[in-house]
C-alpha positions as CSV (number, residue, x, y, z in Angstrom):
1,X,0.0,0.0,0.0
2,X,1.6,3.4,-0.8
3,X,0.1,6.4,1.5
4,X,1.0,9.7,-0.5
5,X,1.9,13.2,1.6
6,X,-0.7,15.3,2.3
7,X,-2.0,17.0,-1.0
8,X,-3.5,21.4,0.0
9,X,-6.1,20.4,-2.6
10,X,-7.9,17.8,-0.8
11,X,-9.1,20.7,1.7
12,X,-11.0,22.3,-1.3
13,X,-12.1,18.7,-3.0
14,X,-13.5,17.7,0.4
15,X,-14.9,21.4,0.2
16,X,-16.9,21.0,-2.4
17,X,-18.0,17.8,-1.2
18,X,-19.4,19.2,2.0
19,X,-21.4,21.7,-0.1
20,X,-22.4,19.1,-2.8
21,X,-23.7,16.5,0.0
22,X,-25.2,19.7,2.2
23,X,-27.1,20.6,-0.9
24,X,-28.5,16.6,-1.2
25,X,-29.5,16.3,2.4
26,X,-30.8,19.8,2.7
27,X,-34.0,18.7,4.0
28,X,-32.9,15.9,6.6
29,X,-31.0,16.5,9.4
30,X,-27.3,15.4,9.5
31,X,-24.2,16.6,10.7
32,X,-21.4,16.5,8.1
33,X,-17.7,16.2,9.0
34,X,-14.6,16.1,6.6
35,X,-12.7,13.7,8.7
36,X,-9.5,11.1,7.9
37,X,-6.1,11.8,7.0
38,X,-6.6,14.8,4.6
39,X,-8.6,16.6,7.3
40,X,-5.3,15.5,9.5
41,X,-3.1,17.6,6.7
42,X,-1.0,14.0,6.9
43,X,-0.3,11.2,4.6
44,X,-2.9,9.3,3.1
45,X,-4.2,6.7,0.7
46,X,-5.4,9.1,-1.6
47,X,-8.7,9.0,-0.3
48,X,-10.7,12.2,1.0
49,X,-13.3,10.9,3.6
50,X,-16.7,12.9,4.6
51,X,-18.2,11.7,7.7
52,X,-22.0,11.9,7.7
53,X,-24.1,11.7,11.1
54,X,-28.3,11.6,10.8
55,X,-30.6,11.2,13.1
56,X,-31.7,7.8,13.7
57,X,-35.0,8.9,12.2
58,X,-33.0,10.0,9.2
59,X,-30.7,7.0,8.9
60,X,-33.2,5.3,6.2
61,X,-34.2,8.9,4.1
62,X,-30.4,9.8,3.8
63,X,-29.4,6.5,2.8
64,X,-31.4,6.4,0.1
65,X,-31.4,10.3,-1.1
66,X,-27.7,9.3,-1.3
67,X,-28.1,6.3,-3.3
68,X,-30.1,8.1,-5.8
69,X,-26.9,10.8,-6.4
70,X,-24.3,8.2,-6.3
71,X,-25.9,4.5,-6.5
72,X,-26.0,1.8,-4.2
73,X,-23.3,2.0,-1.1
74,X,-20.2,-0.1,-1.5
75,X,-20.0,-1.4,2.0
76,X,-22.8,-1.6,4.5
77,X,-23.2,-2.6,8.3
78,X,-26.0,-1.9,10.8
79,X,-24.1,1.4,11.9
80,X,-21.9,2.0,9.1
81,X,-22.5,2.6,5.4
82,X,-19.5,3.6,3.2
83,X,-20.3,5.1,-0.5
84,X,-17.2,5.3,-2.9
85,X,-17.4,8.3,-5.3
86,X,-13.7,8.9,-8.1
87,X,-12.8,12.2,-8.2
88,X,-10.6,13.4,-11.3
89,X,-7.2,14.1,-10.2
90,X,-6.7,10.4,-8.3
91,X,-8.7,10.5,-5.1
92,X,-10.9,8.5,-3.5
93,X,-13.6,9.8,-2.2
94,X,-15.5,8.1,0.8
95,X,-18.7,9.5,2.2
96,X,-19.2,7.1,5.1
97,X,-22.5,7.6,7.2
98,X,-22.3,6.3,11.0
99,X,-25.0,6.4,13.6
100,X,-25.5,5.5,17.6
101,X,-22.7,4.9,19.6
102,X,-20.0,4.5,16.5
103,X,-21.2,7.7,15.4
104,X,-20.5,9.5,18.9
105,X,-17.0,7.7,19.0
106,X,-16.0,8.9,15.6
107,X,-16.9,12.3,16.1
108,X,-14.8,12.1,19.5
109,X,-11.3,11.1,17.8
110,X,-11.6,13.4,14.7
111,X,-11.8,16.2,17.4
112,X,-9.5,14.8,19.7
113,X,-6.8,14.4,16.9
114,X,-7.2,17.6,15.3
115,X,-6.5,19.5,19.0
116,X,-3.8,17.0,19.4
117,X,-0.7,17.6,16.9
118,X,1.4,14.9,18.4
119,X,-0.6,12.5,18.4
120,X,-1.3,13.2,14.6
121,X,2.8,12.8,14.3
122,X,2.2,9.5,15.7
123,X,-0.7,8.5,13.9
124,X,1.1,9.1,10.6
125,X,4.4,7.4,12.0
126,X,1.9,4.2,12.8
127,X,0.8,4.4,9.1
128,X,4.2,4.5,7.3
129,X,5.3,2.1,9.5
130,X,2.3,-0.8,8.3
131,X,1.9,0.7,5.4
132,X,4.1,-2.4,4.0
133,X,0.9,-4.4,4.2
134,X,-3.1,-3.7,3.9
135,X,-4.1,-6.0,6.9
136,X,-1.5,-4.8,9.5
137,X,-1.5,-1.4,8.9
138,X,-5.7,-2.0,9.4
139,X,-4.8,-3.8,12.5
140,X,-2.1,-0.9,13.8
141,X,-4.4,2.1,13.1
142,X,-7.5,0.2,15.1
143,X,-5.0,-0.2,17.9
144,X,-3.8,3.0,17.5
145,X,-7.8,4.5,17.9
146,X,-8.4,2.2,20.7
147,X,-5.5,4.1,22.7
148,X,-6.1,7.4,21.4
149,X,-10.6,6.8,22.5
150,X,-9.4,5.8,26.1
151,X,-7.3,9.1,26.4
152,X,-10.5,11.0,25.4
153,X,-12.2,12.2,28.9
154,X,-15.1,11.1,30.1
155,X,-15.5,8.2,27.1
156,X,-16.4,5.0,27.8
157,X,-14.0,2.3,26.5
158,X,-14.4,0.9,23.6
């Protein structure tokens, strides 16, 4: 797996994004949240990742309204449904939606990281160092989350 430095134009891809998904969802209520390694400003896979949290009234509506825009997700779990969109210029763009508990965790790190520069040095030192291979460099980062959530205050383990 090759992880590529951190690429100023992903801030204005993941930009429009926002905007673009903000315009589709205009009438449910979601929260949206450019998240993952480009919202990091570290190195990546390439791939731009928008975080989208509905209400768990929504969950249904905004799954479809964004099946209609992009077609049917590529990965889906009870809590966790990823849609993969190619941008021009080589990225990846995942809009992953999350709801309940995962949701409240995910929002948690991507905060906590982003007001914690050294731990972002260390995130991105975790992900050159697996980067040699897809399943332990999956395995490091979840290890590397599960130490970073129990440093969060007042979160429950996970």
């Amino acid at each position: 797996m090759t992880l590529h430095p951190f690429d100023p134009r992903t801030t204005r891809i993941a930009e429009r994004y926002l905007n673009l998904l903000s315009s589709i969802l205009c009438d449910h209520r979601v929260e949206l949240q450019h998240r993952g390694s480009t919202a990091f400003h570290i190195a990546g896979k390439r791939d731009i990742e928008i975080g989208i949290f509905p209400s768990e009234d929504e969950w249904e509506n905004v799954i479809g309204k964004l099946s209609q825009h992009f077609g049917p997700p590529n990965h889906s779990e009870e809590d966790f449904i990823r849609f993969n969109n190619d941008e021009s210029g080589g990225y990846d763009i995942e809009i992953i939606l999350l709801k309940g508990y995962l949701a409240k965790i995910d929002r948690c790190l991507t905060a906590y990281l982003l007001e914690s520069p050294d731990l972002l040095k260390k995130y991105e030192e975790v992900k050159r160092k697996y980067a040699h291979s897809k399943r332990e460099y999956m395995k490091a980062k979840e290890a590397f989350f599960r130490s970073v959530i129990q440093m969060i205050p007042e979160e429950p383990n996970v």
